[in-house]
C-alpha positions in Angstrom: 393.4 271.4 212.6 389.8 270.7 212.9 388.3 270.0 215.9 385.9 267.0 215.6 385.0 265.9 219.1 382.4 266.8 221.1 383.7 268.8 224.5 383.1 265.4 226.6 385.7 263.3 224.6 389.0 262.3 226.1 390.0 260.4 223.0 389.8 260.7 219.2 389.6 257.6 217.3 389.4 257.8 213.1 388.6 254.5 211.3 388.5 253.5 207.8 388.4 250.4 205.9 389.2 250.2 202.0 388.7 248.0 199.1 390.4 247.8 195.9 388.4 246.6 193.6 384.8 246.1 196.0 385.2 244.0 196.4 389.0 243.1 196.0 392.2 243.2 198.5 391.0 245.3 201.6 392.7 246.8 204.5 391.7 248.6 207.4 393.1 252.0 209.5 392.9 253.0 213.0 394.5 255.9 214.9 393.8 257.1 218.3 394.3 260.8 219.2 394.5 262.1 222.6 391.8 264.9 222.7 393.4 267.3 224.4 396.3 267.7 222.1 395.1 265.9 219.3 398.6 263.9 219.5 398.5 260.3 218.0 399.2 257.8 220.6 398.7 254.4 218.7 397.9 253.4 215.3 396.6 250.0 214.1 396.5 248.6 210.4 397.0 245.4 208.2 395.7 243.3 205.1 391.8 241.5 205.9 391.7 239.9 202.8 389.6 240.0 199.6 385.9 241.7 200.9 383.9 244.9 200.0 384.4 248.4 201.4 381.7 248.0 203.8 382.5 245.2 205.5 386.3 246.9 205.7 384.8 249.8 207.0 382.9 247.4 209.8 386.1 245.9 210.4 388.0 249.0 210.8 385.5 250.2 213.2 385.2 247.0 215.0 389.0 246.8 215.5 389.0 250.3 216.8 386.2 249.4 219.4 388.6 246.7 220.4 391.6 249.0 220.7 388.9 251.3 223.2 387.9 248.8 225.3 391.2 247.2 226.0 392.9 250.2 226.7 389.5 251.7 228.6 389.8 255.1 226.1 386.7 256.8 227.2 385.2 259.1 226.5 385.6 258.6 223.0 384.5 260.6 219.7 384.7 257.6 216.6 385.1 259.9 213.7 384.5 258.1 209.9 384.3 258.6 206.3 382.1 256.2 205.7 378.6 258.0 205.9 376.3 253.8 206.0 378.4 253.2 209.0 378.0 256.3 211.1 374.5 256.3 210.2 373.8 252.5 210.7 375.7 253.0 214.2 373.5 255.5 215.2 370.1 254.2 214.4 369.5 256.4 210.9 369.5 253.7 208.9 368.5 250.2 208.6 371.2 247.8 208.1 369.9 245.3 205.0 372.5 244.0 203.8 372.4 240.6 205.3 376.5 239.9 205.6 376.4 243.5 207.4 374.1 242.4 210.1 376.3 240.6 212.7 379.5 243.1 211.8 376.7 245.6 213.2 375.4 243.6 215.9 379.0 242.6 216.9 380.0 246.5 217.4 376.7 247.3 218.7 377.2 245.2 221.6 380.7 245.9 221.9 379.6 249.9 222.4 377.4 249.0 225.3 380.6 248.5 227.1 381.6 252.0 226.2 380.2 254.5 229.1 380.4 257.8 227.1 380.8 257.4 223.2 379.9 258.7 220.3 380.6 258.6 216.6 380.4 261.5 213.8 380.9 260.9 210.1 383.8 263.0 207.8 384.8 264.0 204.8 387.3 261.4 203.5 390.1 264.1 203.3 389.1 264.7 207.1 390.6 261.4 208.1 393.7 261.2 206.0 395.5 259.5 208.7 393.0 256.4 208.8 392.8 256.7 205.2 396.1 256.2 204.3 396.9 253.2 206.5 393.8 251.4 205.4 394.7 252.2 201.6 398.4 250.9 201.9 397.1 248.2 204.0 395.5 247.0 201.1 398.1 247.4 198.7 400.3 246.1 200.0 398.8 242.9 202.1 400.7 244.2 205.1 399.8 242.2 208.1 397.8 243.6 210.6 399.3 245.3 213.5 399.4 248.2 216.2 402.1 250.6 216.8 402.3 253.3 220.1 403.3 256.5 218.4 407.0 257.2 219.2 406.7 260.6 220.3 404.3 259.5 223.3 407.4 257.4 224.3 405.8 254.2 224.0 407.3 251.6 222.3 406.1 248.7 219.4 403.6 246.7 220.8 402.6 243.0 219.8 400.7 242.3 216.3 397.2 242.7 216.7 395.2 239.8 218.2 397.6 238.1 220.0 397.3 237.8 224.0 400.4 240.4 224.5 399.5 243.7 226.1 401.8 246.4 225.2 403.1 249.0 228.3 
């Protein structure tokens, strides 16, 4: 497997957002690897209605910086196929799009909360995993939710966005 994170990271998370249609029924995908064994140890997905591919992607990403902070997964590597994200995230591009701005702002004040971060761009067949769930998100207008990975020995946890911790 590749290794994406840098040598600080305690935690992988991939993100993507998809559209069908772009705009057209989107979904977004979220998995969280530990670092160490590259293991998944929660996954998070579900149906955000009819929008475009980049404000999926901002959604995906913005749900995963939820999933961080909440749990306190840091160091973190953010690893994404989407190539305007990474790039607006880092300061390489501008963001213009003017319903992109307070997605951006939103995540770029939800990262100052995030000690040790940072966030690389992929090709899309290097995060499958995100891909996938987002994808079949989208198809199939599943609602969104997060799931512990079984083999951790965690268990279901609430659907995403209500006030229930999972253990």
């Amino acid at each position: 497997m590749t290794v994406y994170a840098d040598s600080f990271a305690q935690w992988i998370v991939e993100t993507d957002g998809a559209s069908l249609g772009n705009p057209g029924p989107a979904g977004i995908g979220v998995v969280i690897r530990n670092a160490t064994n590259r293991r998944i140890v929660r996954q998070c997905s579900g149906y955000i209605g009819e929008t475009t591919n980049n404000v999926a992607e901002y959604k995906a990403f913005l749900h995963a910086l939820d999933e961080v902070l909440r749990h306190r997964w840091f160091p973190v590597v953010f690893i994404a196929d989407s190539e305007l994200l990474v790039r607006q995230i880092t300061g390489q591009y501008r963001v213009r799009k003017p319903h992109l701005k307070p997605l951006y702002n939103l995540a770029r004040e939800k990262l100052k909360q995030i000690p040790v971060w940072t966030i690389r761009s992929v090709p899309r067949n290097k995060n499958r995993a995100a891909d996938h769930l987002a994808r079949t998100s989208a198809r199939k207008r599943m609602p969104l939710h997060c799931r512990d990975h079984p083999s951790d020995g965690l268990t279901e946890s609430a659907p995403a966005g209500s006030n229930h911790a999972s253990s």
